[in-house]
C-alpha positions as CSV (number, residue, x, y, z in Angstrom):
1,X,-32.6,174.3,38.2
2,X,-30.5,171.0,38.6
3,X,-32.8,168.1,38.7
4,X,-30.5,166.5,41.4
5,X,-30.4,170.2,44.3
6,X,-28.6,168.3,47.0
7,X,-26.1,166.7,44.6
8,X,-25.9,170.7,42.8
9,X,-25.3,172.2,46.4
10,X,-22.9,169.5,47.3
11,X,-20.7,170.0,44.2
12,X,-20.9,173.8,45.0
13,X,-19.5,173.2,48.6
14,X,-16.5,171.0,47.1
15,X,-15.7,173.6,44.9
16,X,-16.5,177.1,47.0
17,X,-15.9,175.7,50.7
18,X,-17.8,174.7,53.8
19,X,-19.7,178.2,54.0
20,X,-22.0,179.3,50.7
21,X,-24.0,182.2,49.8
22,X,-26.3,181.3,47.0
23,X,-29.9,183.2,45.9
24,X,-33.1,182.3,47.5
25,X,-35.8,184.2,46.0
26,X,-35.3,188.5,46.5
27,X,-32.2,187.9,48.7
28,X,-29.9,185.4,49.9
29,X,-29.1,181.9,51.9
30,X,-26.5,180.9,53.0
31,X,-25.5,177.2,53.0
32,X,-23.8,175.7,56.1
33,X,-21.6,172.8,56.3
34,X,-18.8,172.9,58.5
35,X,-19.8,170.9,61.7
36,X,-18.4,173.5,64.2
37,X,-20.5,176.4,62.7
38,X,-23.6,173.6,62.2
39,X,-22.9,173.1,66.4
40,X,-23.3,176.5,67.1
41,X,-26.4,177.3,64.4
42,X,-28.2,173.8,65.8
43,X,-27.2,172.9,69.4
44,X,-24.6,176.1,70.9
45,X,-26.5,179.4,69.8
46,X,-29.8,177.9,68.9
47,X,-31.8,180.6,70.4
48,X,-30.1,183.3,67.9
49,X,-31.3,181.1,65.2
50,X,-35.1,181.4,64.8
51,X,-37.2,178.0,62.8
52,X,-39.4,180.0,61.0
53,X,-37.2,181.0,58.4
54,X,-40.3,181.8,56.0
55,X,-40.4,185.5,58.0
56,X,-37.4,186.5,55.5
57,X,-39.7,185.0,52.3
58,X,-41.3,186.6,49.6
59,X,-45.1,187.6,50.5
60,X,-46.7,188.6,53.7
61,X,-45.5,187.6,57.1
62,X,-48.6,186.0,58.0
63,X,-49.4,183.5,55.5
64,X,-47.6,181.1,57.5
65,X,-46.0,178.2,55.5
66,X,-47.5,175.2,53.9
67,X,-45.9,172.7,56.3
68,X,-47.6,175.1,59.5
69,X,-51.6,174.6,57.8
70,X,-50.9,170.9,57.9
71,X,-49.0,170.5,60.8
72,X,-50.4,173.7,62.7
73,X,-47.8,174.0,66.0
74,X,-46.7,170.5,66.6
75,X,-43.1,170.1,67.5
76,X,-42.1,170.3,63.8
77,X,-43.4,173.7,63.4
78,X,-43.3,175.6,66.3
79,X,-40.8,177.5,67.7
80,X,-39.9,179.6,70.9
81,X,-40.8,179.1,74.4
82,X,-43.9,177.7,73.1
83,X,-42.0,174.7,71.6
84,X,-39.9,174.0,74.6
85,X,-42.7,173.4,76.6
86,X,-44.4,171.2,74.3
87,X,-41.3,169.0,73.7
88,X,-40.9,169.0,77.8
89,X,-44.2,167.8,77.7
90,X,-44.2,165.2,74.6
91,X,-40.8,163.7,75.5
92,X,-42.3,161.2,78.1
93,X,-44.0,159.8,74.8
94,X,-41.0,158.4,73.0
95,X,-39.6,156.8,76.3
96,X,-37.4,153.6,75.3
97,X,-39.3,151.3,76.8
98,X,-42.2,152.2,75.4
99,X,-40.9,152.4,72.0
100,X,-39.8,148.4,72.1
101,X,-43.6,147.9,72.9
102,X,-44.2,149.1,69.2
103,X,-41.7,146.1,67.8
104,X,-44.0,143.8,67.4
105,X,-46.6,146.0,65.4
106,X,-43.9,147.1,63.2
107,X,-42.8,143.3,62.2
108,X,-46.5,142.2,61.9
109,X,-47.1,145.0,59.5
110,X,-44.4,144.3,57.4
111,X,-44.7,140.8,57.1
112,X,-48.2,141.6,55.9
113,X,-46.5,143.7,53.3
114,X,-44.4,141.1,52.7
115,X,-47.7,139.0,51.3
116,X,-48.3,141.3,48.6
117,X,-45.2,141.2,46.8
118,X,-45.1,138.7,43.2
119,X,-42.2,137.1,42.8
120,X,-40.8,138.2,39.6
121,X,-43.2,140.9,39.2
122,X,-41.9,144.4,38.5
123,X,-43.4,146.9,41.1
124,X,-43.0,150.8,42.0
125,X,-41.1,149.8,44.9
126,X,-40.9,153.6,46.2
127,X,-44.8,153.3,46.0
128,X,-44.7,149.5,48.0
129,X,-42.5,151.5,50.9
130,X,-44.9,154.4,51.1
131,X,-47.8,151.9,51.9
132,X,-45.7,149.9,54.4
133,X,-44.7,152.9,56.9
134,X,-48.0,154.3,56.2
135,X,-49.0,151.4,57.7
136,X,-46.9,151.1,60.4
137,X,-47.9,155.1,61.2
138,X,-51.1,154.2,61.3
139,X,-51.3,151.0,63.6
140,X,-49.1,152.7,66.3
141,X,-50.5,156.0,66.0
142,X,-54.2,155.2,66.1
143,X,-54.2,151.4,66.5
144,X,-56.0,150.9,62.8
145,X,-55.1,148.5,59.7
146,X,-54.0,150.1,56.3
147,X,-57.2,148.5,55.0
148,X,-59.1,151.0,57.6
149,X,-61.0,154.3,56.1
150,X,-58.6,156.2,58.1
151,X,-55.6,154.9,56.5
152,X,-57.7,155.3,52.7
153,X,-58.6,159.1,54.0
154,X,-54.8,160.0,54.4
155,X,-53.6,158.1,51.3
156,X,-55.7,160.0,49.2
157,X,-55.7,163.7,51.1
158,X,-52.8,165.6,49.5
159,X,-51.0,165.6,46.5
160,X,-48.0,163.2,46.3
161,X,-45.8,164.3,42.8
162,X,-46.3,167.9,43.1
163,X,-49.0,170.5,44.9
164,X,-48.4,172.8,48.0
165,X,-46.4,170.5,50.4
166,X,-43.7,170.0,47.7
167,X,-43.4,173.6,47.2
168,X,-41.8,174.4,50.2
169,X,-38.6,175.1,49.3
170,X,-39.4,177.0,45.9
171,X,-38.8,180.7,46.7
172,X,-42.4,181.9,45.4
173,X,-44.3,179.3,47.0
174,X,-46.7,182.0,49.1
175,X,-48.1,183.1,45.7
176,X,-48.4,179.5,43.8
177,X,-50.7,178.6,46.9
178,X,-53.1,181.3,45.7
179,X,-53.2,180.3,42.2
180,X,-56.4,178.3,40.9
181,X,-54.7,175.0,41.0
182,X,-56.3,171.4,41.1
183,X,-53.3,170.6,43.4
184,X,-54.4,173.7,46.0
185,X,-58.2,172.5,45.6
186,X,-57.0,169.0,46.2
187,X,-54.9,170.0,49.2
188,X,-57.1,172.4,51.1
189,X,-59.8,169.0,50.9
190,X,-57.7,166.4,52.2
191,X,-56.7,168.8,54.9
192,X,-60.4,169.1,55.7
193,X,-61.0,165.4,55.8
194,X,-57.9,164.2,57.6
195,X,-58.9,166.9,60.1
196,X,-62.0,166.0,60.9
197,X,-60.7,161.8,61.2
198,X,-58.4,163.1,63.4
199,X,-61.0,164.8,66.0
200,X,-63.0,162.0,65.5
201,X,-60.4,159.8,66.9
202,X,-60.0,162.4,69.6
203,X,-63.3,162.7,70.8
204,X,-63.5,158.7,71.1
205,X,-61.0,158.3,73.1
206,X,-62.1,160.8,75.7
207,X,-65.0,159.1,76.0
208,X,-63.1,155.6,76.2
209,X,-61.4,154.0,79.2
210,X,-58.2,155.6,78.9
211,X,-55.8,152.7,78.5
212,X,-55.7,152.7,75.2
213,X,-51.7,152.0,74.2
214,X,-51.4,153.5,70.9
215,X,-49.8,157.1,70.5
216,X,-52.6,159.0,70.3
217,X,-53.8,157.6,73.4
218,X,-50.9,158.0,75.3
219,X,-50.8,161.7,74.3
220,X,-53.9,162.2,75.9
221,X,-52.3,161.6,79.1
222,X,-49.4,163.8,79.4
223,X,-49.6,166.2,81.9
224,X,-47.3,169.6,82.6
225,X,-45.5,168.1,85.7
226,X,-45.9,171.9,87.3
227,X,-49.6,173.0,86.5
228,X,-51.4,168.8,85.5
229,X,-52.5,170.8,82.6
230,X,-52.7,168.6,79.5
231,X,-52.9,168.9,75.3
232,X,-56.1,170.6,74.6
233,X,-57.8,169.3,71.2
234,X,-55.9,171.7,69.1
235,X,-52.8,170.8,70.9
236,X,-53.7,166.5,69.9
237,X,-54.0,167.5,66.7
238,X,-51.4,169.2,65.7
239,X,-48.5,166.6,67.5
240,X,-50.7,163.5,65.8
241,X,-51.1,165.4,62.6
242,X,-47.5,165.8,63.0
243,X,-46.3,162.2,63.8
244,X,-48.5,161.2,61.0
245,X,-47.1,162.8,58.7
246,X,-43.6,163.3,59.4
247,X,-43.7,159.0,60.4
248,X,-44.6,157.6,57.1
249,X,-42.6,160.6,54.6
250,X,-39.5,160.0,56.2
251,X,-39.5,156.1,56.8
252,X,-40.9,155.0,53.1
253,X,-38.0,157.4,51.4
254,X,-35.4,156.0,53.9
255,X,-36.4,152.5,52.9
256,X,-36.8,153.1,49.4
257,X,-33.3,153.9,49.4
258,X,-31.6,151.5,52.1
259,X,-33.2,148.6,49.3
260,X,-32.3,150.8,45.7
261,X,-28.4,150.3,47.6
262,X,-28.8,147.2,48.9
263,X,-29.7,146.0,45.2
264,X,-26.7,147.2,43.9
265,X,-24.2,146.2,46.2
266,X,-24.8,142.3,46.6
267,X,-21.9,141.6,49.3
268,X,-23.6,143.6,51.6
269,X,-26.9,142.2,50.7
270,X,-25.8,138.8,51.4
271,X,-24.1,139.4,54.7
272,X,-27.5,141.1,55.5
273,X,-29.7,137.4,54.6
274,X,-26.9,135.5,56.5
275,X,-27.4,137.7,59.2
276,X,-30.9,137.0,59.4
277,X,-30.7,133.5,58.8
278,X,-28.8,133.3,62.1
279,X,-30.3,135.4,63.9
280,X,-34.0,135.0,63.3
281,X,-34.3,131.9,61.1
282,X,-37.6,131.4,59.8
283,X,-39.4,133.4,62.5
284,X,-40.4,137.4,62.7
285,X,-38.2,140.1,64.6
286,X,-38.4,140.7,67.7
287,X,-37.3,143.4,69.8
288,X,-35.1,141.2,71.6
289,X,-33.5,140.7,68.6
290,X,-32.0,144.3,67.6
291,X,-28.5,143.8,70.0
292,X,-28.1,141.0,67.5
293,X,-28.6,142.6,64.0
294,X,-25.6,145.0,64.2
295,X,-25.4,144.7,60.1
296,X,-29.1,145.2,59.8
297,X,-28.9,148.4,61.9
298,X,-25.7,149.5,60.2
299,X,-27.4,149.0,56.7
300,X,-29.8,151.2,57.9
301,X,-27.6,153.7,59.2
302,X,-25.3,154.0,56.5
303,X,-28.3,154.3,53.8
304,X,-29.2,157.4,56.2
305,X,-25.8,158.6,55.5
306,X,-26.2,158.8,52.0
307,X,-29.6,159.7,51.6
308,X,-30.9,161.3,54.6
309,X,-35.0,162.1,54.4
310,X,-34.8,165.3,56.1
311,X,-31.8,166.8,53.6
312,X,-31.4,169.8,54.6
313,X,-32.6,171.8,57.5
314,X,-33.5,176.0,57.7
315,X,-33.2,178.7,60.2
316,X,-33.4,182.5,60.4
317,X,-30.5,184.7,61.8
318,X,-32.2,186.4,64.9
319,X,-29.0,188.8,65.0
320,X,-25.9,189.4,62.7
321,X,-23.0,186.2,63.1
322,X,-19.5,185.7,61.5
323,X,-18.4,182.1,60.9
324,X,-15.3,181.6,59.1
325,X,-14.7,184.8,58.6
326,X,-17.6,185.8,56.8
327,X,-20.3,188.2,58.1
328,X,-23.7,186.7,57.7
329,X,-26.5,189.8,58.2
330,X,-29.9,189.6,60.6
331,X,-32.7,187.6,59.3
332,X,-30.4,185.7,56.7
333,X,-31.9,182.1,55.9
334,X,-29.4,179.6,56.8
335,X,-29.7,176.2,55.5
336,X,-27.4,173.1,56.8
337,X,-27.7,170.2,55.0
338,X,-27.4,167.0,56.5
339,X,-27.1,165.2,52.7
340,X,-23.7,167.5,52.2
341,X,-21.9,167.3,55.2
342,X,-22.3,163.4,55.4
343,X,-20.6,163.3,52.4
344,X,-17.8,165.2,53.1
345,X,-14.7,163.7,52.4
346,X,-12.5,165.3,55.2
347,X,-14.4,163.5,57.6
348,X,-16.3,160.4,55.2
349,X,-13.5,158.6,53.7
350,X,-14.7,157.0,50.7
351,X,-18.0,159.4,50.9
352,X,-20.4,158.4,47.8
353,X,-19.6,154.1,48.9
354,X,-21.8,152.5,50.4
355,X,-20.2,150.7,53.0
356,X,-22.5,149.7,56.5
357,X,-18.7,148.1,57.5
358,X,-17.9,152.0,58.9
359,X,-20.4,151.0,61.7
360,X,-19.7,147.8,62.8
361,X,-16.7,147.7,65.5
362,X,-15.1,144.8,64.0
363,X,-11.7,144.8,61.7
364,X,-12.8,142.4,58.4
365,X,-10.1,143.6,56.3
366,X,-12.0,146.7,55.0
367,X,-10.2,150.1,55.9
368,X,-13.6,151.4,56.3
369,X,-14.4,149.0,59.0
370,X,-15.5,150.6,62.1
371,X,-14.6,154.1,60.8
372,X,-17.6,155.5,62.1
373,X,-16.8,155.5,65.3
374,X,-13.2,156.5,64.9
375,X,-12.1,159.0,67.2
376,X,-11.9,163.1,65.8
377,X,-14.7,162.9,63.8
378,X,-17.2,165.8,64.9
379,X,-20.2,164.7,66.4
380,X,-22.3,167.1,63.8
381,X,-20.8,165.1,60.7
382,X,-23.8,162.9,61.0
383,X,-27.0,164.6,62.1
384,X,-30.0,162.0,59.9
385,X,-32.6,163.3,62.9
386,X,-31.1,166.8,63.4
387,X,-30.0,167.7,66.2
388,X,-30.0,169.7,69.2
389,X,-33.4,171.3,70.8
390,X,-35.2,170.4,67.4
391,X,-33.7,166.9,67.5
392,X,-36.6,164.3,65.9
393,X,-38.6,163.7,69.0
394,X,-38.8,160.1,67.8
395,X,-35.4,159.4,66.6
396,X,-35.0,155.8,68.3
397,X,-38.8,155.3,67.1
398,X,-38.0,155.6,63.4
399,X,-34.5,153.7,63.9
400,X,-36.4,150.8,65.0
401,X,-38.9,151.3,62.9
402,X,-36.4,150.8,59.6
403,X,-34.6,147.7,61.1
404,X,-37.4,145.8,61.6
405,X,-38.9,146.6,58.6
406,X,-35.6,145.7,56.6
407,X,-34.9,142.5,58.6
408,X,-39.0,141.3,57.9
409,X,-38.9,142.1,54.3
410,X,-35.6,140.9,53.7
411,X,-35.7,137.2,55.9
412,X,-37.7,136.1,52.0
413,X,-36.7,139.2,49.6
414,X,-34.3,140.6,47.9
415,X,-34.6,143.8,45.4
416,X,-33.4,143.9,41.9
417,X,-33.7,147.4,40.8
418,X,-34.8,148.4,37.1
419,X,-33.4,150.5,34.7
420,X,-30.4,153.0,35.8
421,X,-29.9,154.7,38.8
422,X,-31.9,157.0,39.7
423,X,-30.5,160.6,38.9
424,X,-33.3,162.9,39.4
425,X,-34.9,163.3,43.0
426,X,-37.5,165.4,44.8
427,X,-35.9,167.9,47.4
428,X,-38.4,169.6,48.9
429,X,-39.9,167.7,52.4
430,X,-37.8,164.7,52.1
431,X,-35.3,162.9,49.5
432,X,-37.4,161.0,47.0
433,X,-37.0,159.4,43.9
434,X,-38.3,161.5,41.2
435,X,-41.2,159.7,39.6
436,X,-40.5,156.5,41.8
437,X,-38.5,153.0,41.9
438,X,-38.6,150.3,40.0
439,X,-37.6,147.2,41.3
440,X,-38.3,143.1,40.6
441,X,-39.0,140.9,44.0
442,X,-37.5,137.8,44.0
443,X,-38.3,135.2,46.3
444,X,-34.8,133.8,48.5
445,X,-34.1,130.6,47.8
């Protein structure tokens, strides 16, 4: 297989259309990427498309997938009625205004980041990005330090270049689980330990005064508007297990990237610095701030475009469909890909460039300027967080999250990156870097 799937699957749609049928294991998926067909799999007919697509896999039906023994049913997971209810009941969580409250942790931790890099000094800089959202995870989720033995315990719990939760998306990964692996022995230890953290955690705040402000906390206070009932244990652990993980995977990748493109495209790294320079001079971020750092955002935005964490996106076919013209059976997988459709063409002008100018709603000479928002495009040609029901429950979270990180890092940074580009990725949770980043610091002057 192509060491580059989403690049492979995105070459197939150019040359065999927005609707694909390709082989996934004993039968076949089919891959989605018109954004009127995405609407109705994701948002219009969402309850005839069932999450757990690994029913239709190889193995027994009750082996439950990898993701499911981490994650157990948090929002990621689960599916059904069962989901609804929890999302109704977790939504209060994410509020805006208690989001911005998170700002200042996110610029603190960064900057702290920000101390550890050599001027000079060639680093894995997909390896520096992990640690910082890890970090940021971590100090919003539970209110502890990187440094902490909670932060160490995660680190160290899985396996990170290969194992069971970068198997997902291999059609035999049931029976690999099974095999006599130091990855599997690894993996069902970490899960133990990170487990045990987390009731820890969740035992000491029951105990404790209840005003604690980081996530965690908070959860423990939502209550089912109807009945007052609230997250059991099981229920804690699987949404924190949940925001823990899904937090720092997504964030590091996304800022591995937003940096690897920043560092080859200097112009918009240097409208970035001057953007900072106005804005924030020589102090942190603020939340205050964010109106103000429309290019910041944008940069973010735009390296979302191009590589979005979360490529691709799988459902099951609860009953027989037919989009364009094609019959697609009951129980099909069906797999839309957020990295292919946002670089479609049709509605991307100029897809593979990266150009943060399509999402600022100014004219500076560039015909890409502003084209983001430019009327006709469908709304499902950019989908970085999903969309619908199954939306990412803390889209504005991670958002902020990645401006404030860039604008910290890069008010005394910029990124040189090492070598050629990077043409081989990991595909399986999120978009990686195969084998990591390599980049040089060097110090604004």
């Amino acid at each position: 297989m192509t060491a580059h799937v989403p690049r492979f699957l995105t070459g197939l749609r150019e040359e065999y259309g927005p609707i694909m049928r390709i082989p996934f294991g004993n039968q076949y998926a089919f891959v989605v990427s018109d954004p009127d067909v995405v609407q109705d799999v994701i948002i219009a007919s969402s309850r005839r498309f069932d999450k757990d697509a690994q029913k239709v896999g190889p193995g027994p039906d009750d082996w439950g997938s990898t993701l499911e023994r981490v994650l157990g049913k948090g929002l990621v997971t689960s599916a059904g009625d069962y989901h609804r209810k929890q999302r109704r009941l977790i939504q209060p969580v994410f509020h805006r205004q208690r989001i911005a409250g998170y700002g200042e942790s996110f610029a603190k931790v960064a900057s702290e980041a920000v101390d550890k890099f050599s001027d000079g000094k060639q680093l894995d800089f997909q390896e520096a990005m992990y640690e910082l959202a890890l970090g940021m995870v971590t100090r919003t989720l539970f209110d502890v330090s990187l440094d902490s033995n909670v932060a160490s315990t995660i680190r160290t719990a899985f396996p990170r270049k290969g194992g069971p939760l970068r198997w997902e998306m291999s059609p035999i990964w049931k029976f690999l689980l099974y095999l006599p692996l130091p990855a599997n022995r690894q993996f069902k230890r970490g899960l133990s330990n990170v487990d045990a953290i987390l009731y820890e955690m969740i035992e000491e705040r029951r105990r404790g005064s209840g005003d604690g402000e980081d996530l965690l906390s908070v959860l423990l206070t939502v209550q089912d508007a109807d009945t007052g009932e609230k997250l059991d244990d099981k229920e804690l652990r699987d949404e924190a297990m949940t925001l823990l993980m899904a937090g720092h995977e997504t964030s590091s990748g996304a800022l591995t990237w937003a940096y690897y493109l920043l560092g080859t495209n200097p112009e918009a790294r240097e409208r970035l610095h001057a953007e900072l320079d106005e804005v924030l001079g020589d102090r942190l971020p603020e939340v205050s701030d964010l109106p103000r750092l429309k290019w910041t955002d944008a940069v973010f935005t735009e390296a979302l475009r191009l590589y979005p964490p979360a490529w691709i996106l799988v459902r099951r076919a609860v009953t027989e469909f037919t989009a364009h013209g094609y019959r697609i059976p009951k129980n099909s997988v069906i797999m839309v890909s957020p990295y292919i459709v946002h670089r479609d063409p049709q509605w991307w002008p100029e897809a593979e460039r990266f150009a943060p100018q399509r999402w600022v709603d100014s004219d500076d000479g560039d015909p890409l300027s502003g084209h983001a928002t430019a009327p006709g495009r469908p709304k499902m040609s950019y989908l970085p967080y999903g969309a619908g029901p199954r939306q990412c429950i803390g889209n504005s979270f991670a958002q902020m999250e990645g401006v404030m990180a860039l604008a910290t890092l890069s008010r005394k940074w910029e990124f040189e990156p090492v070598g050629p580009p990077p043409t081989r990725v990991t595909s399986d949770i999120t978009l990686q870097p195969r084998g990591g980043l390599q980049m040089i610091p060097r110090r604004r002057r």
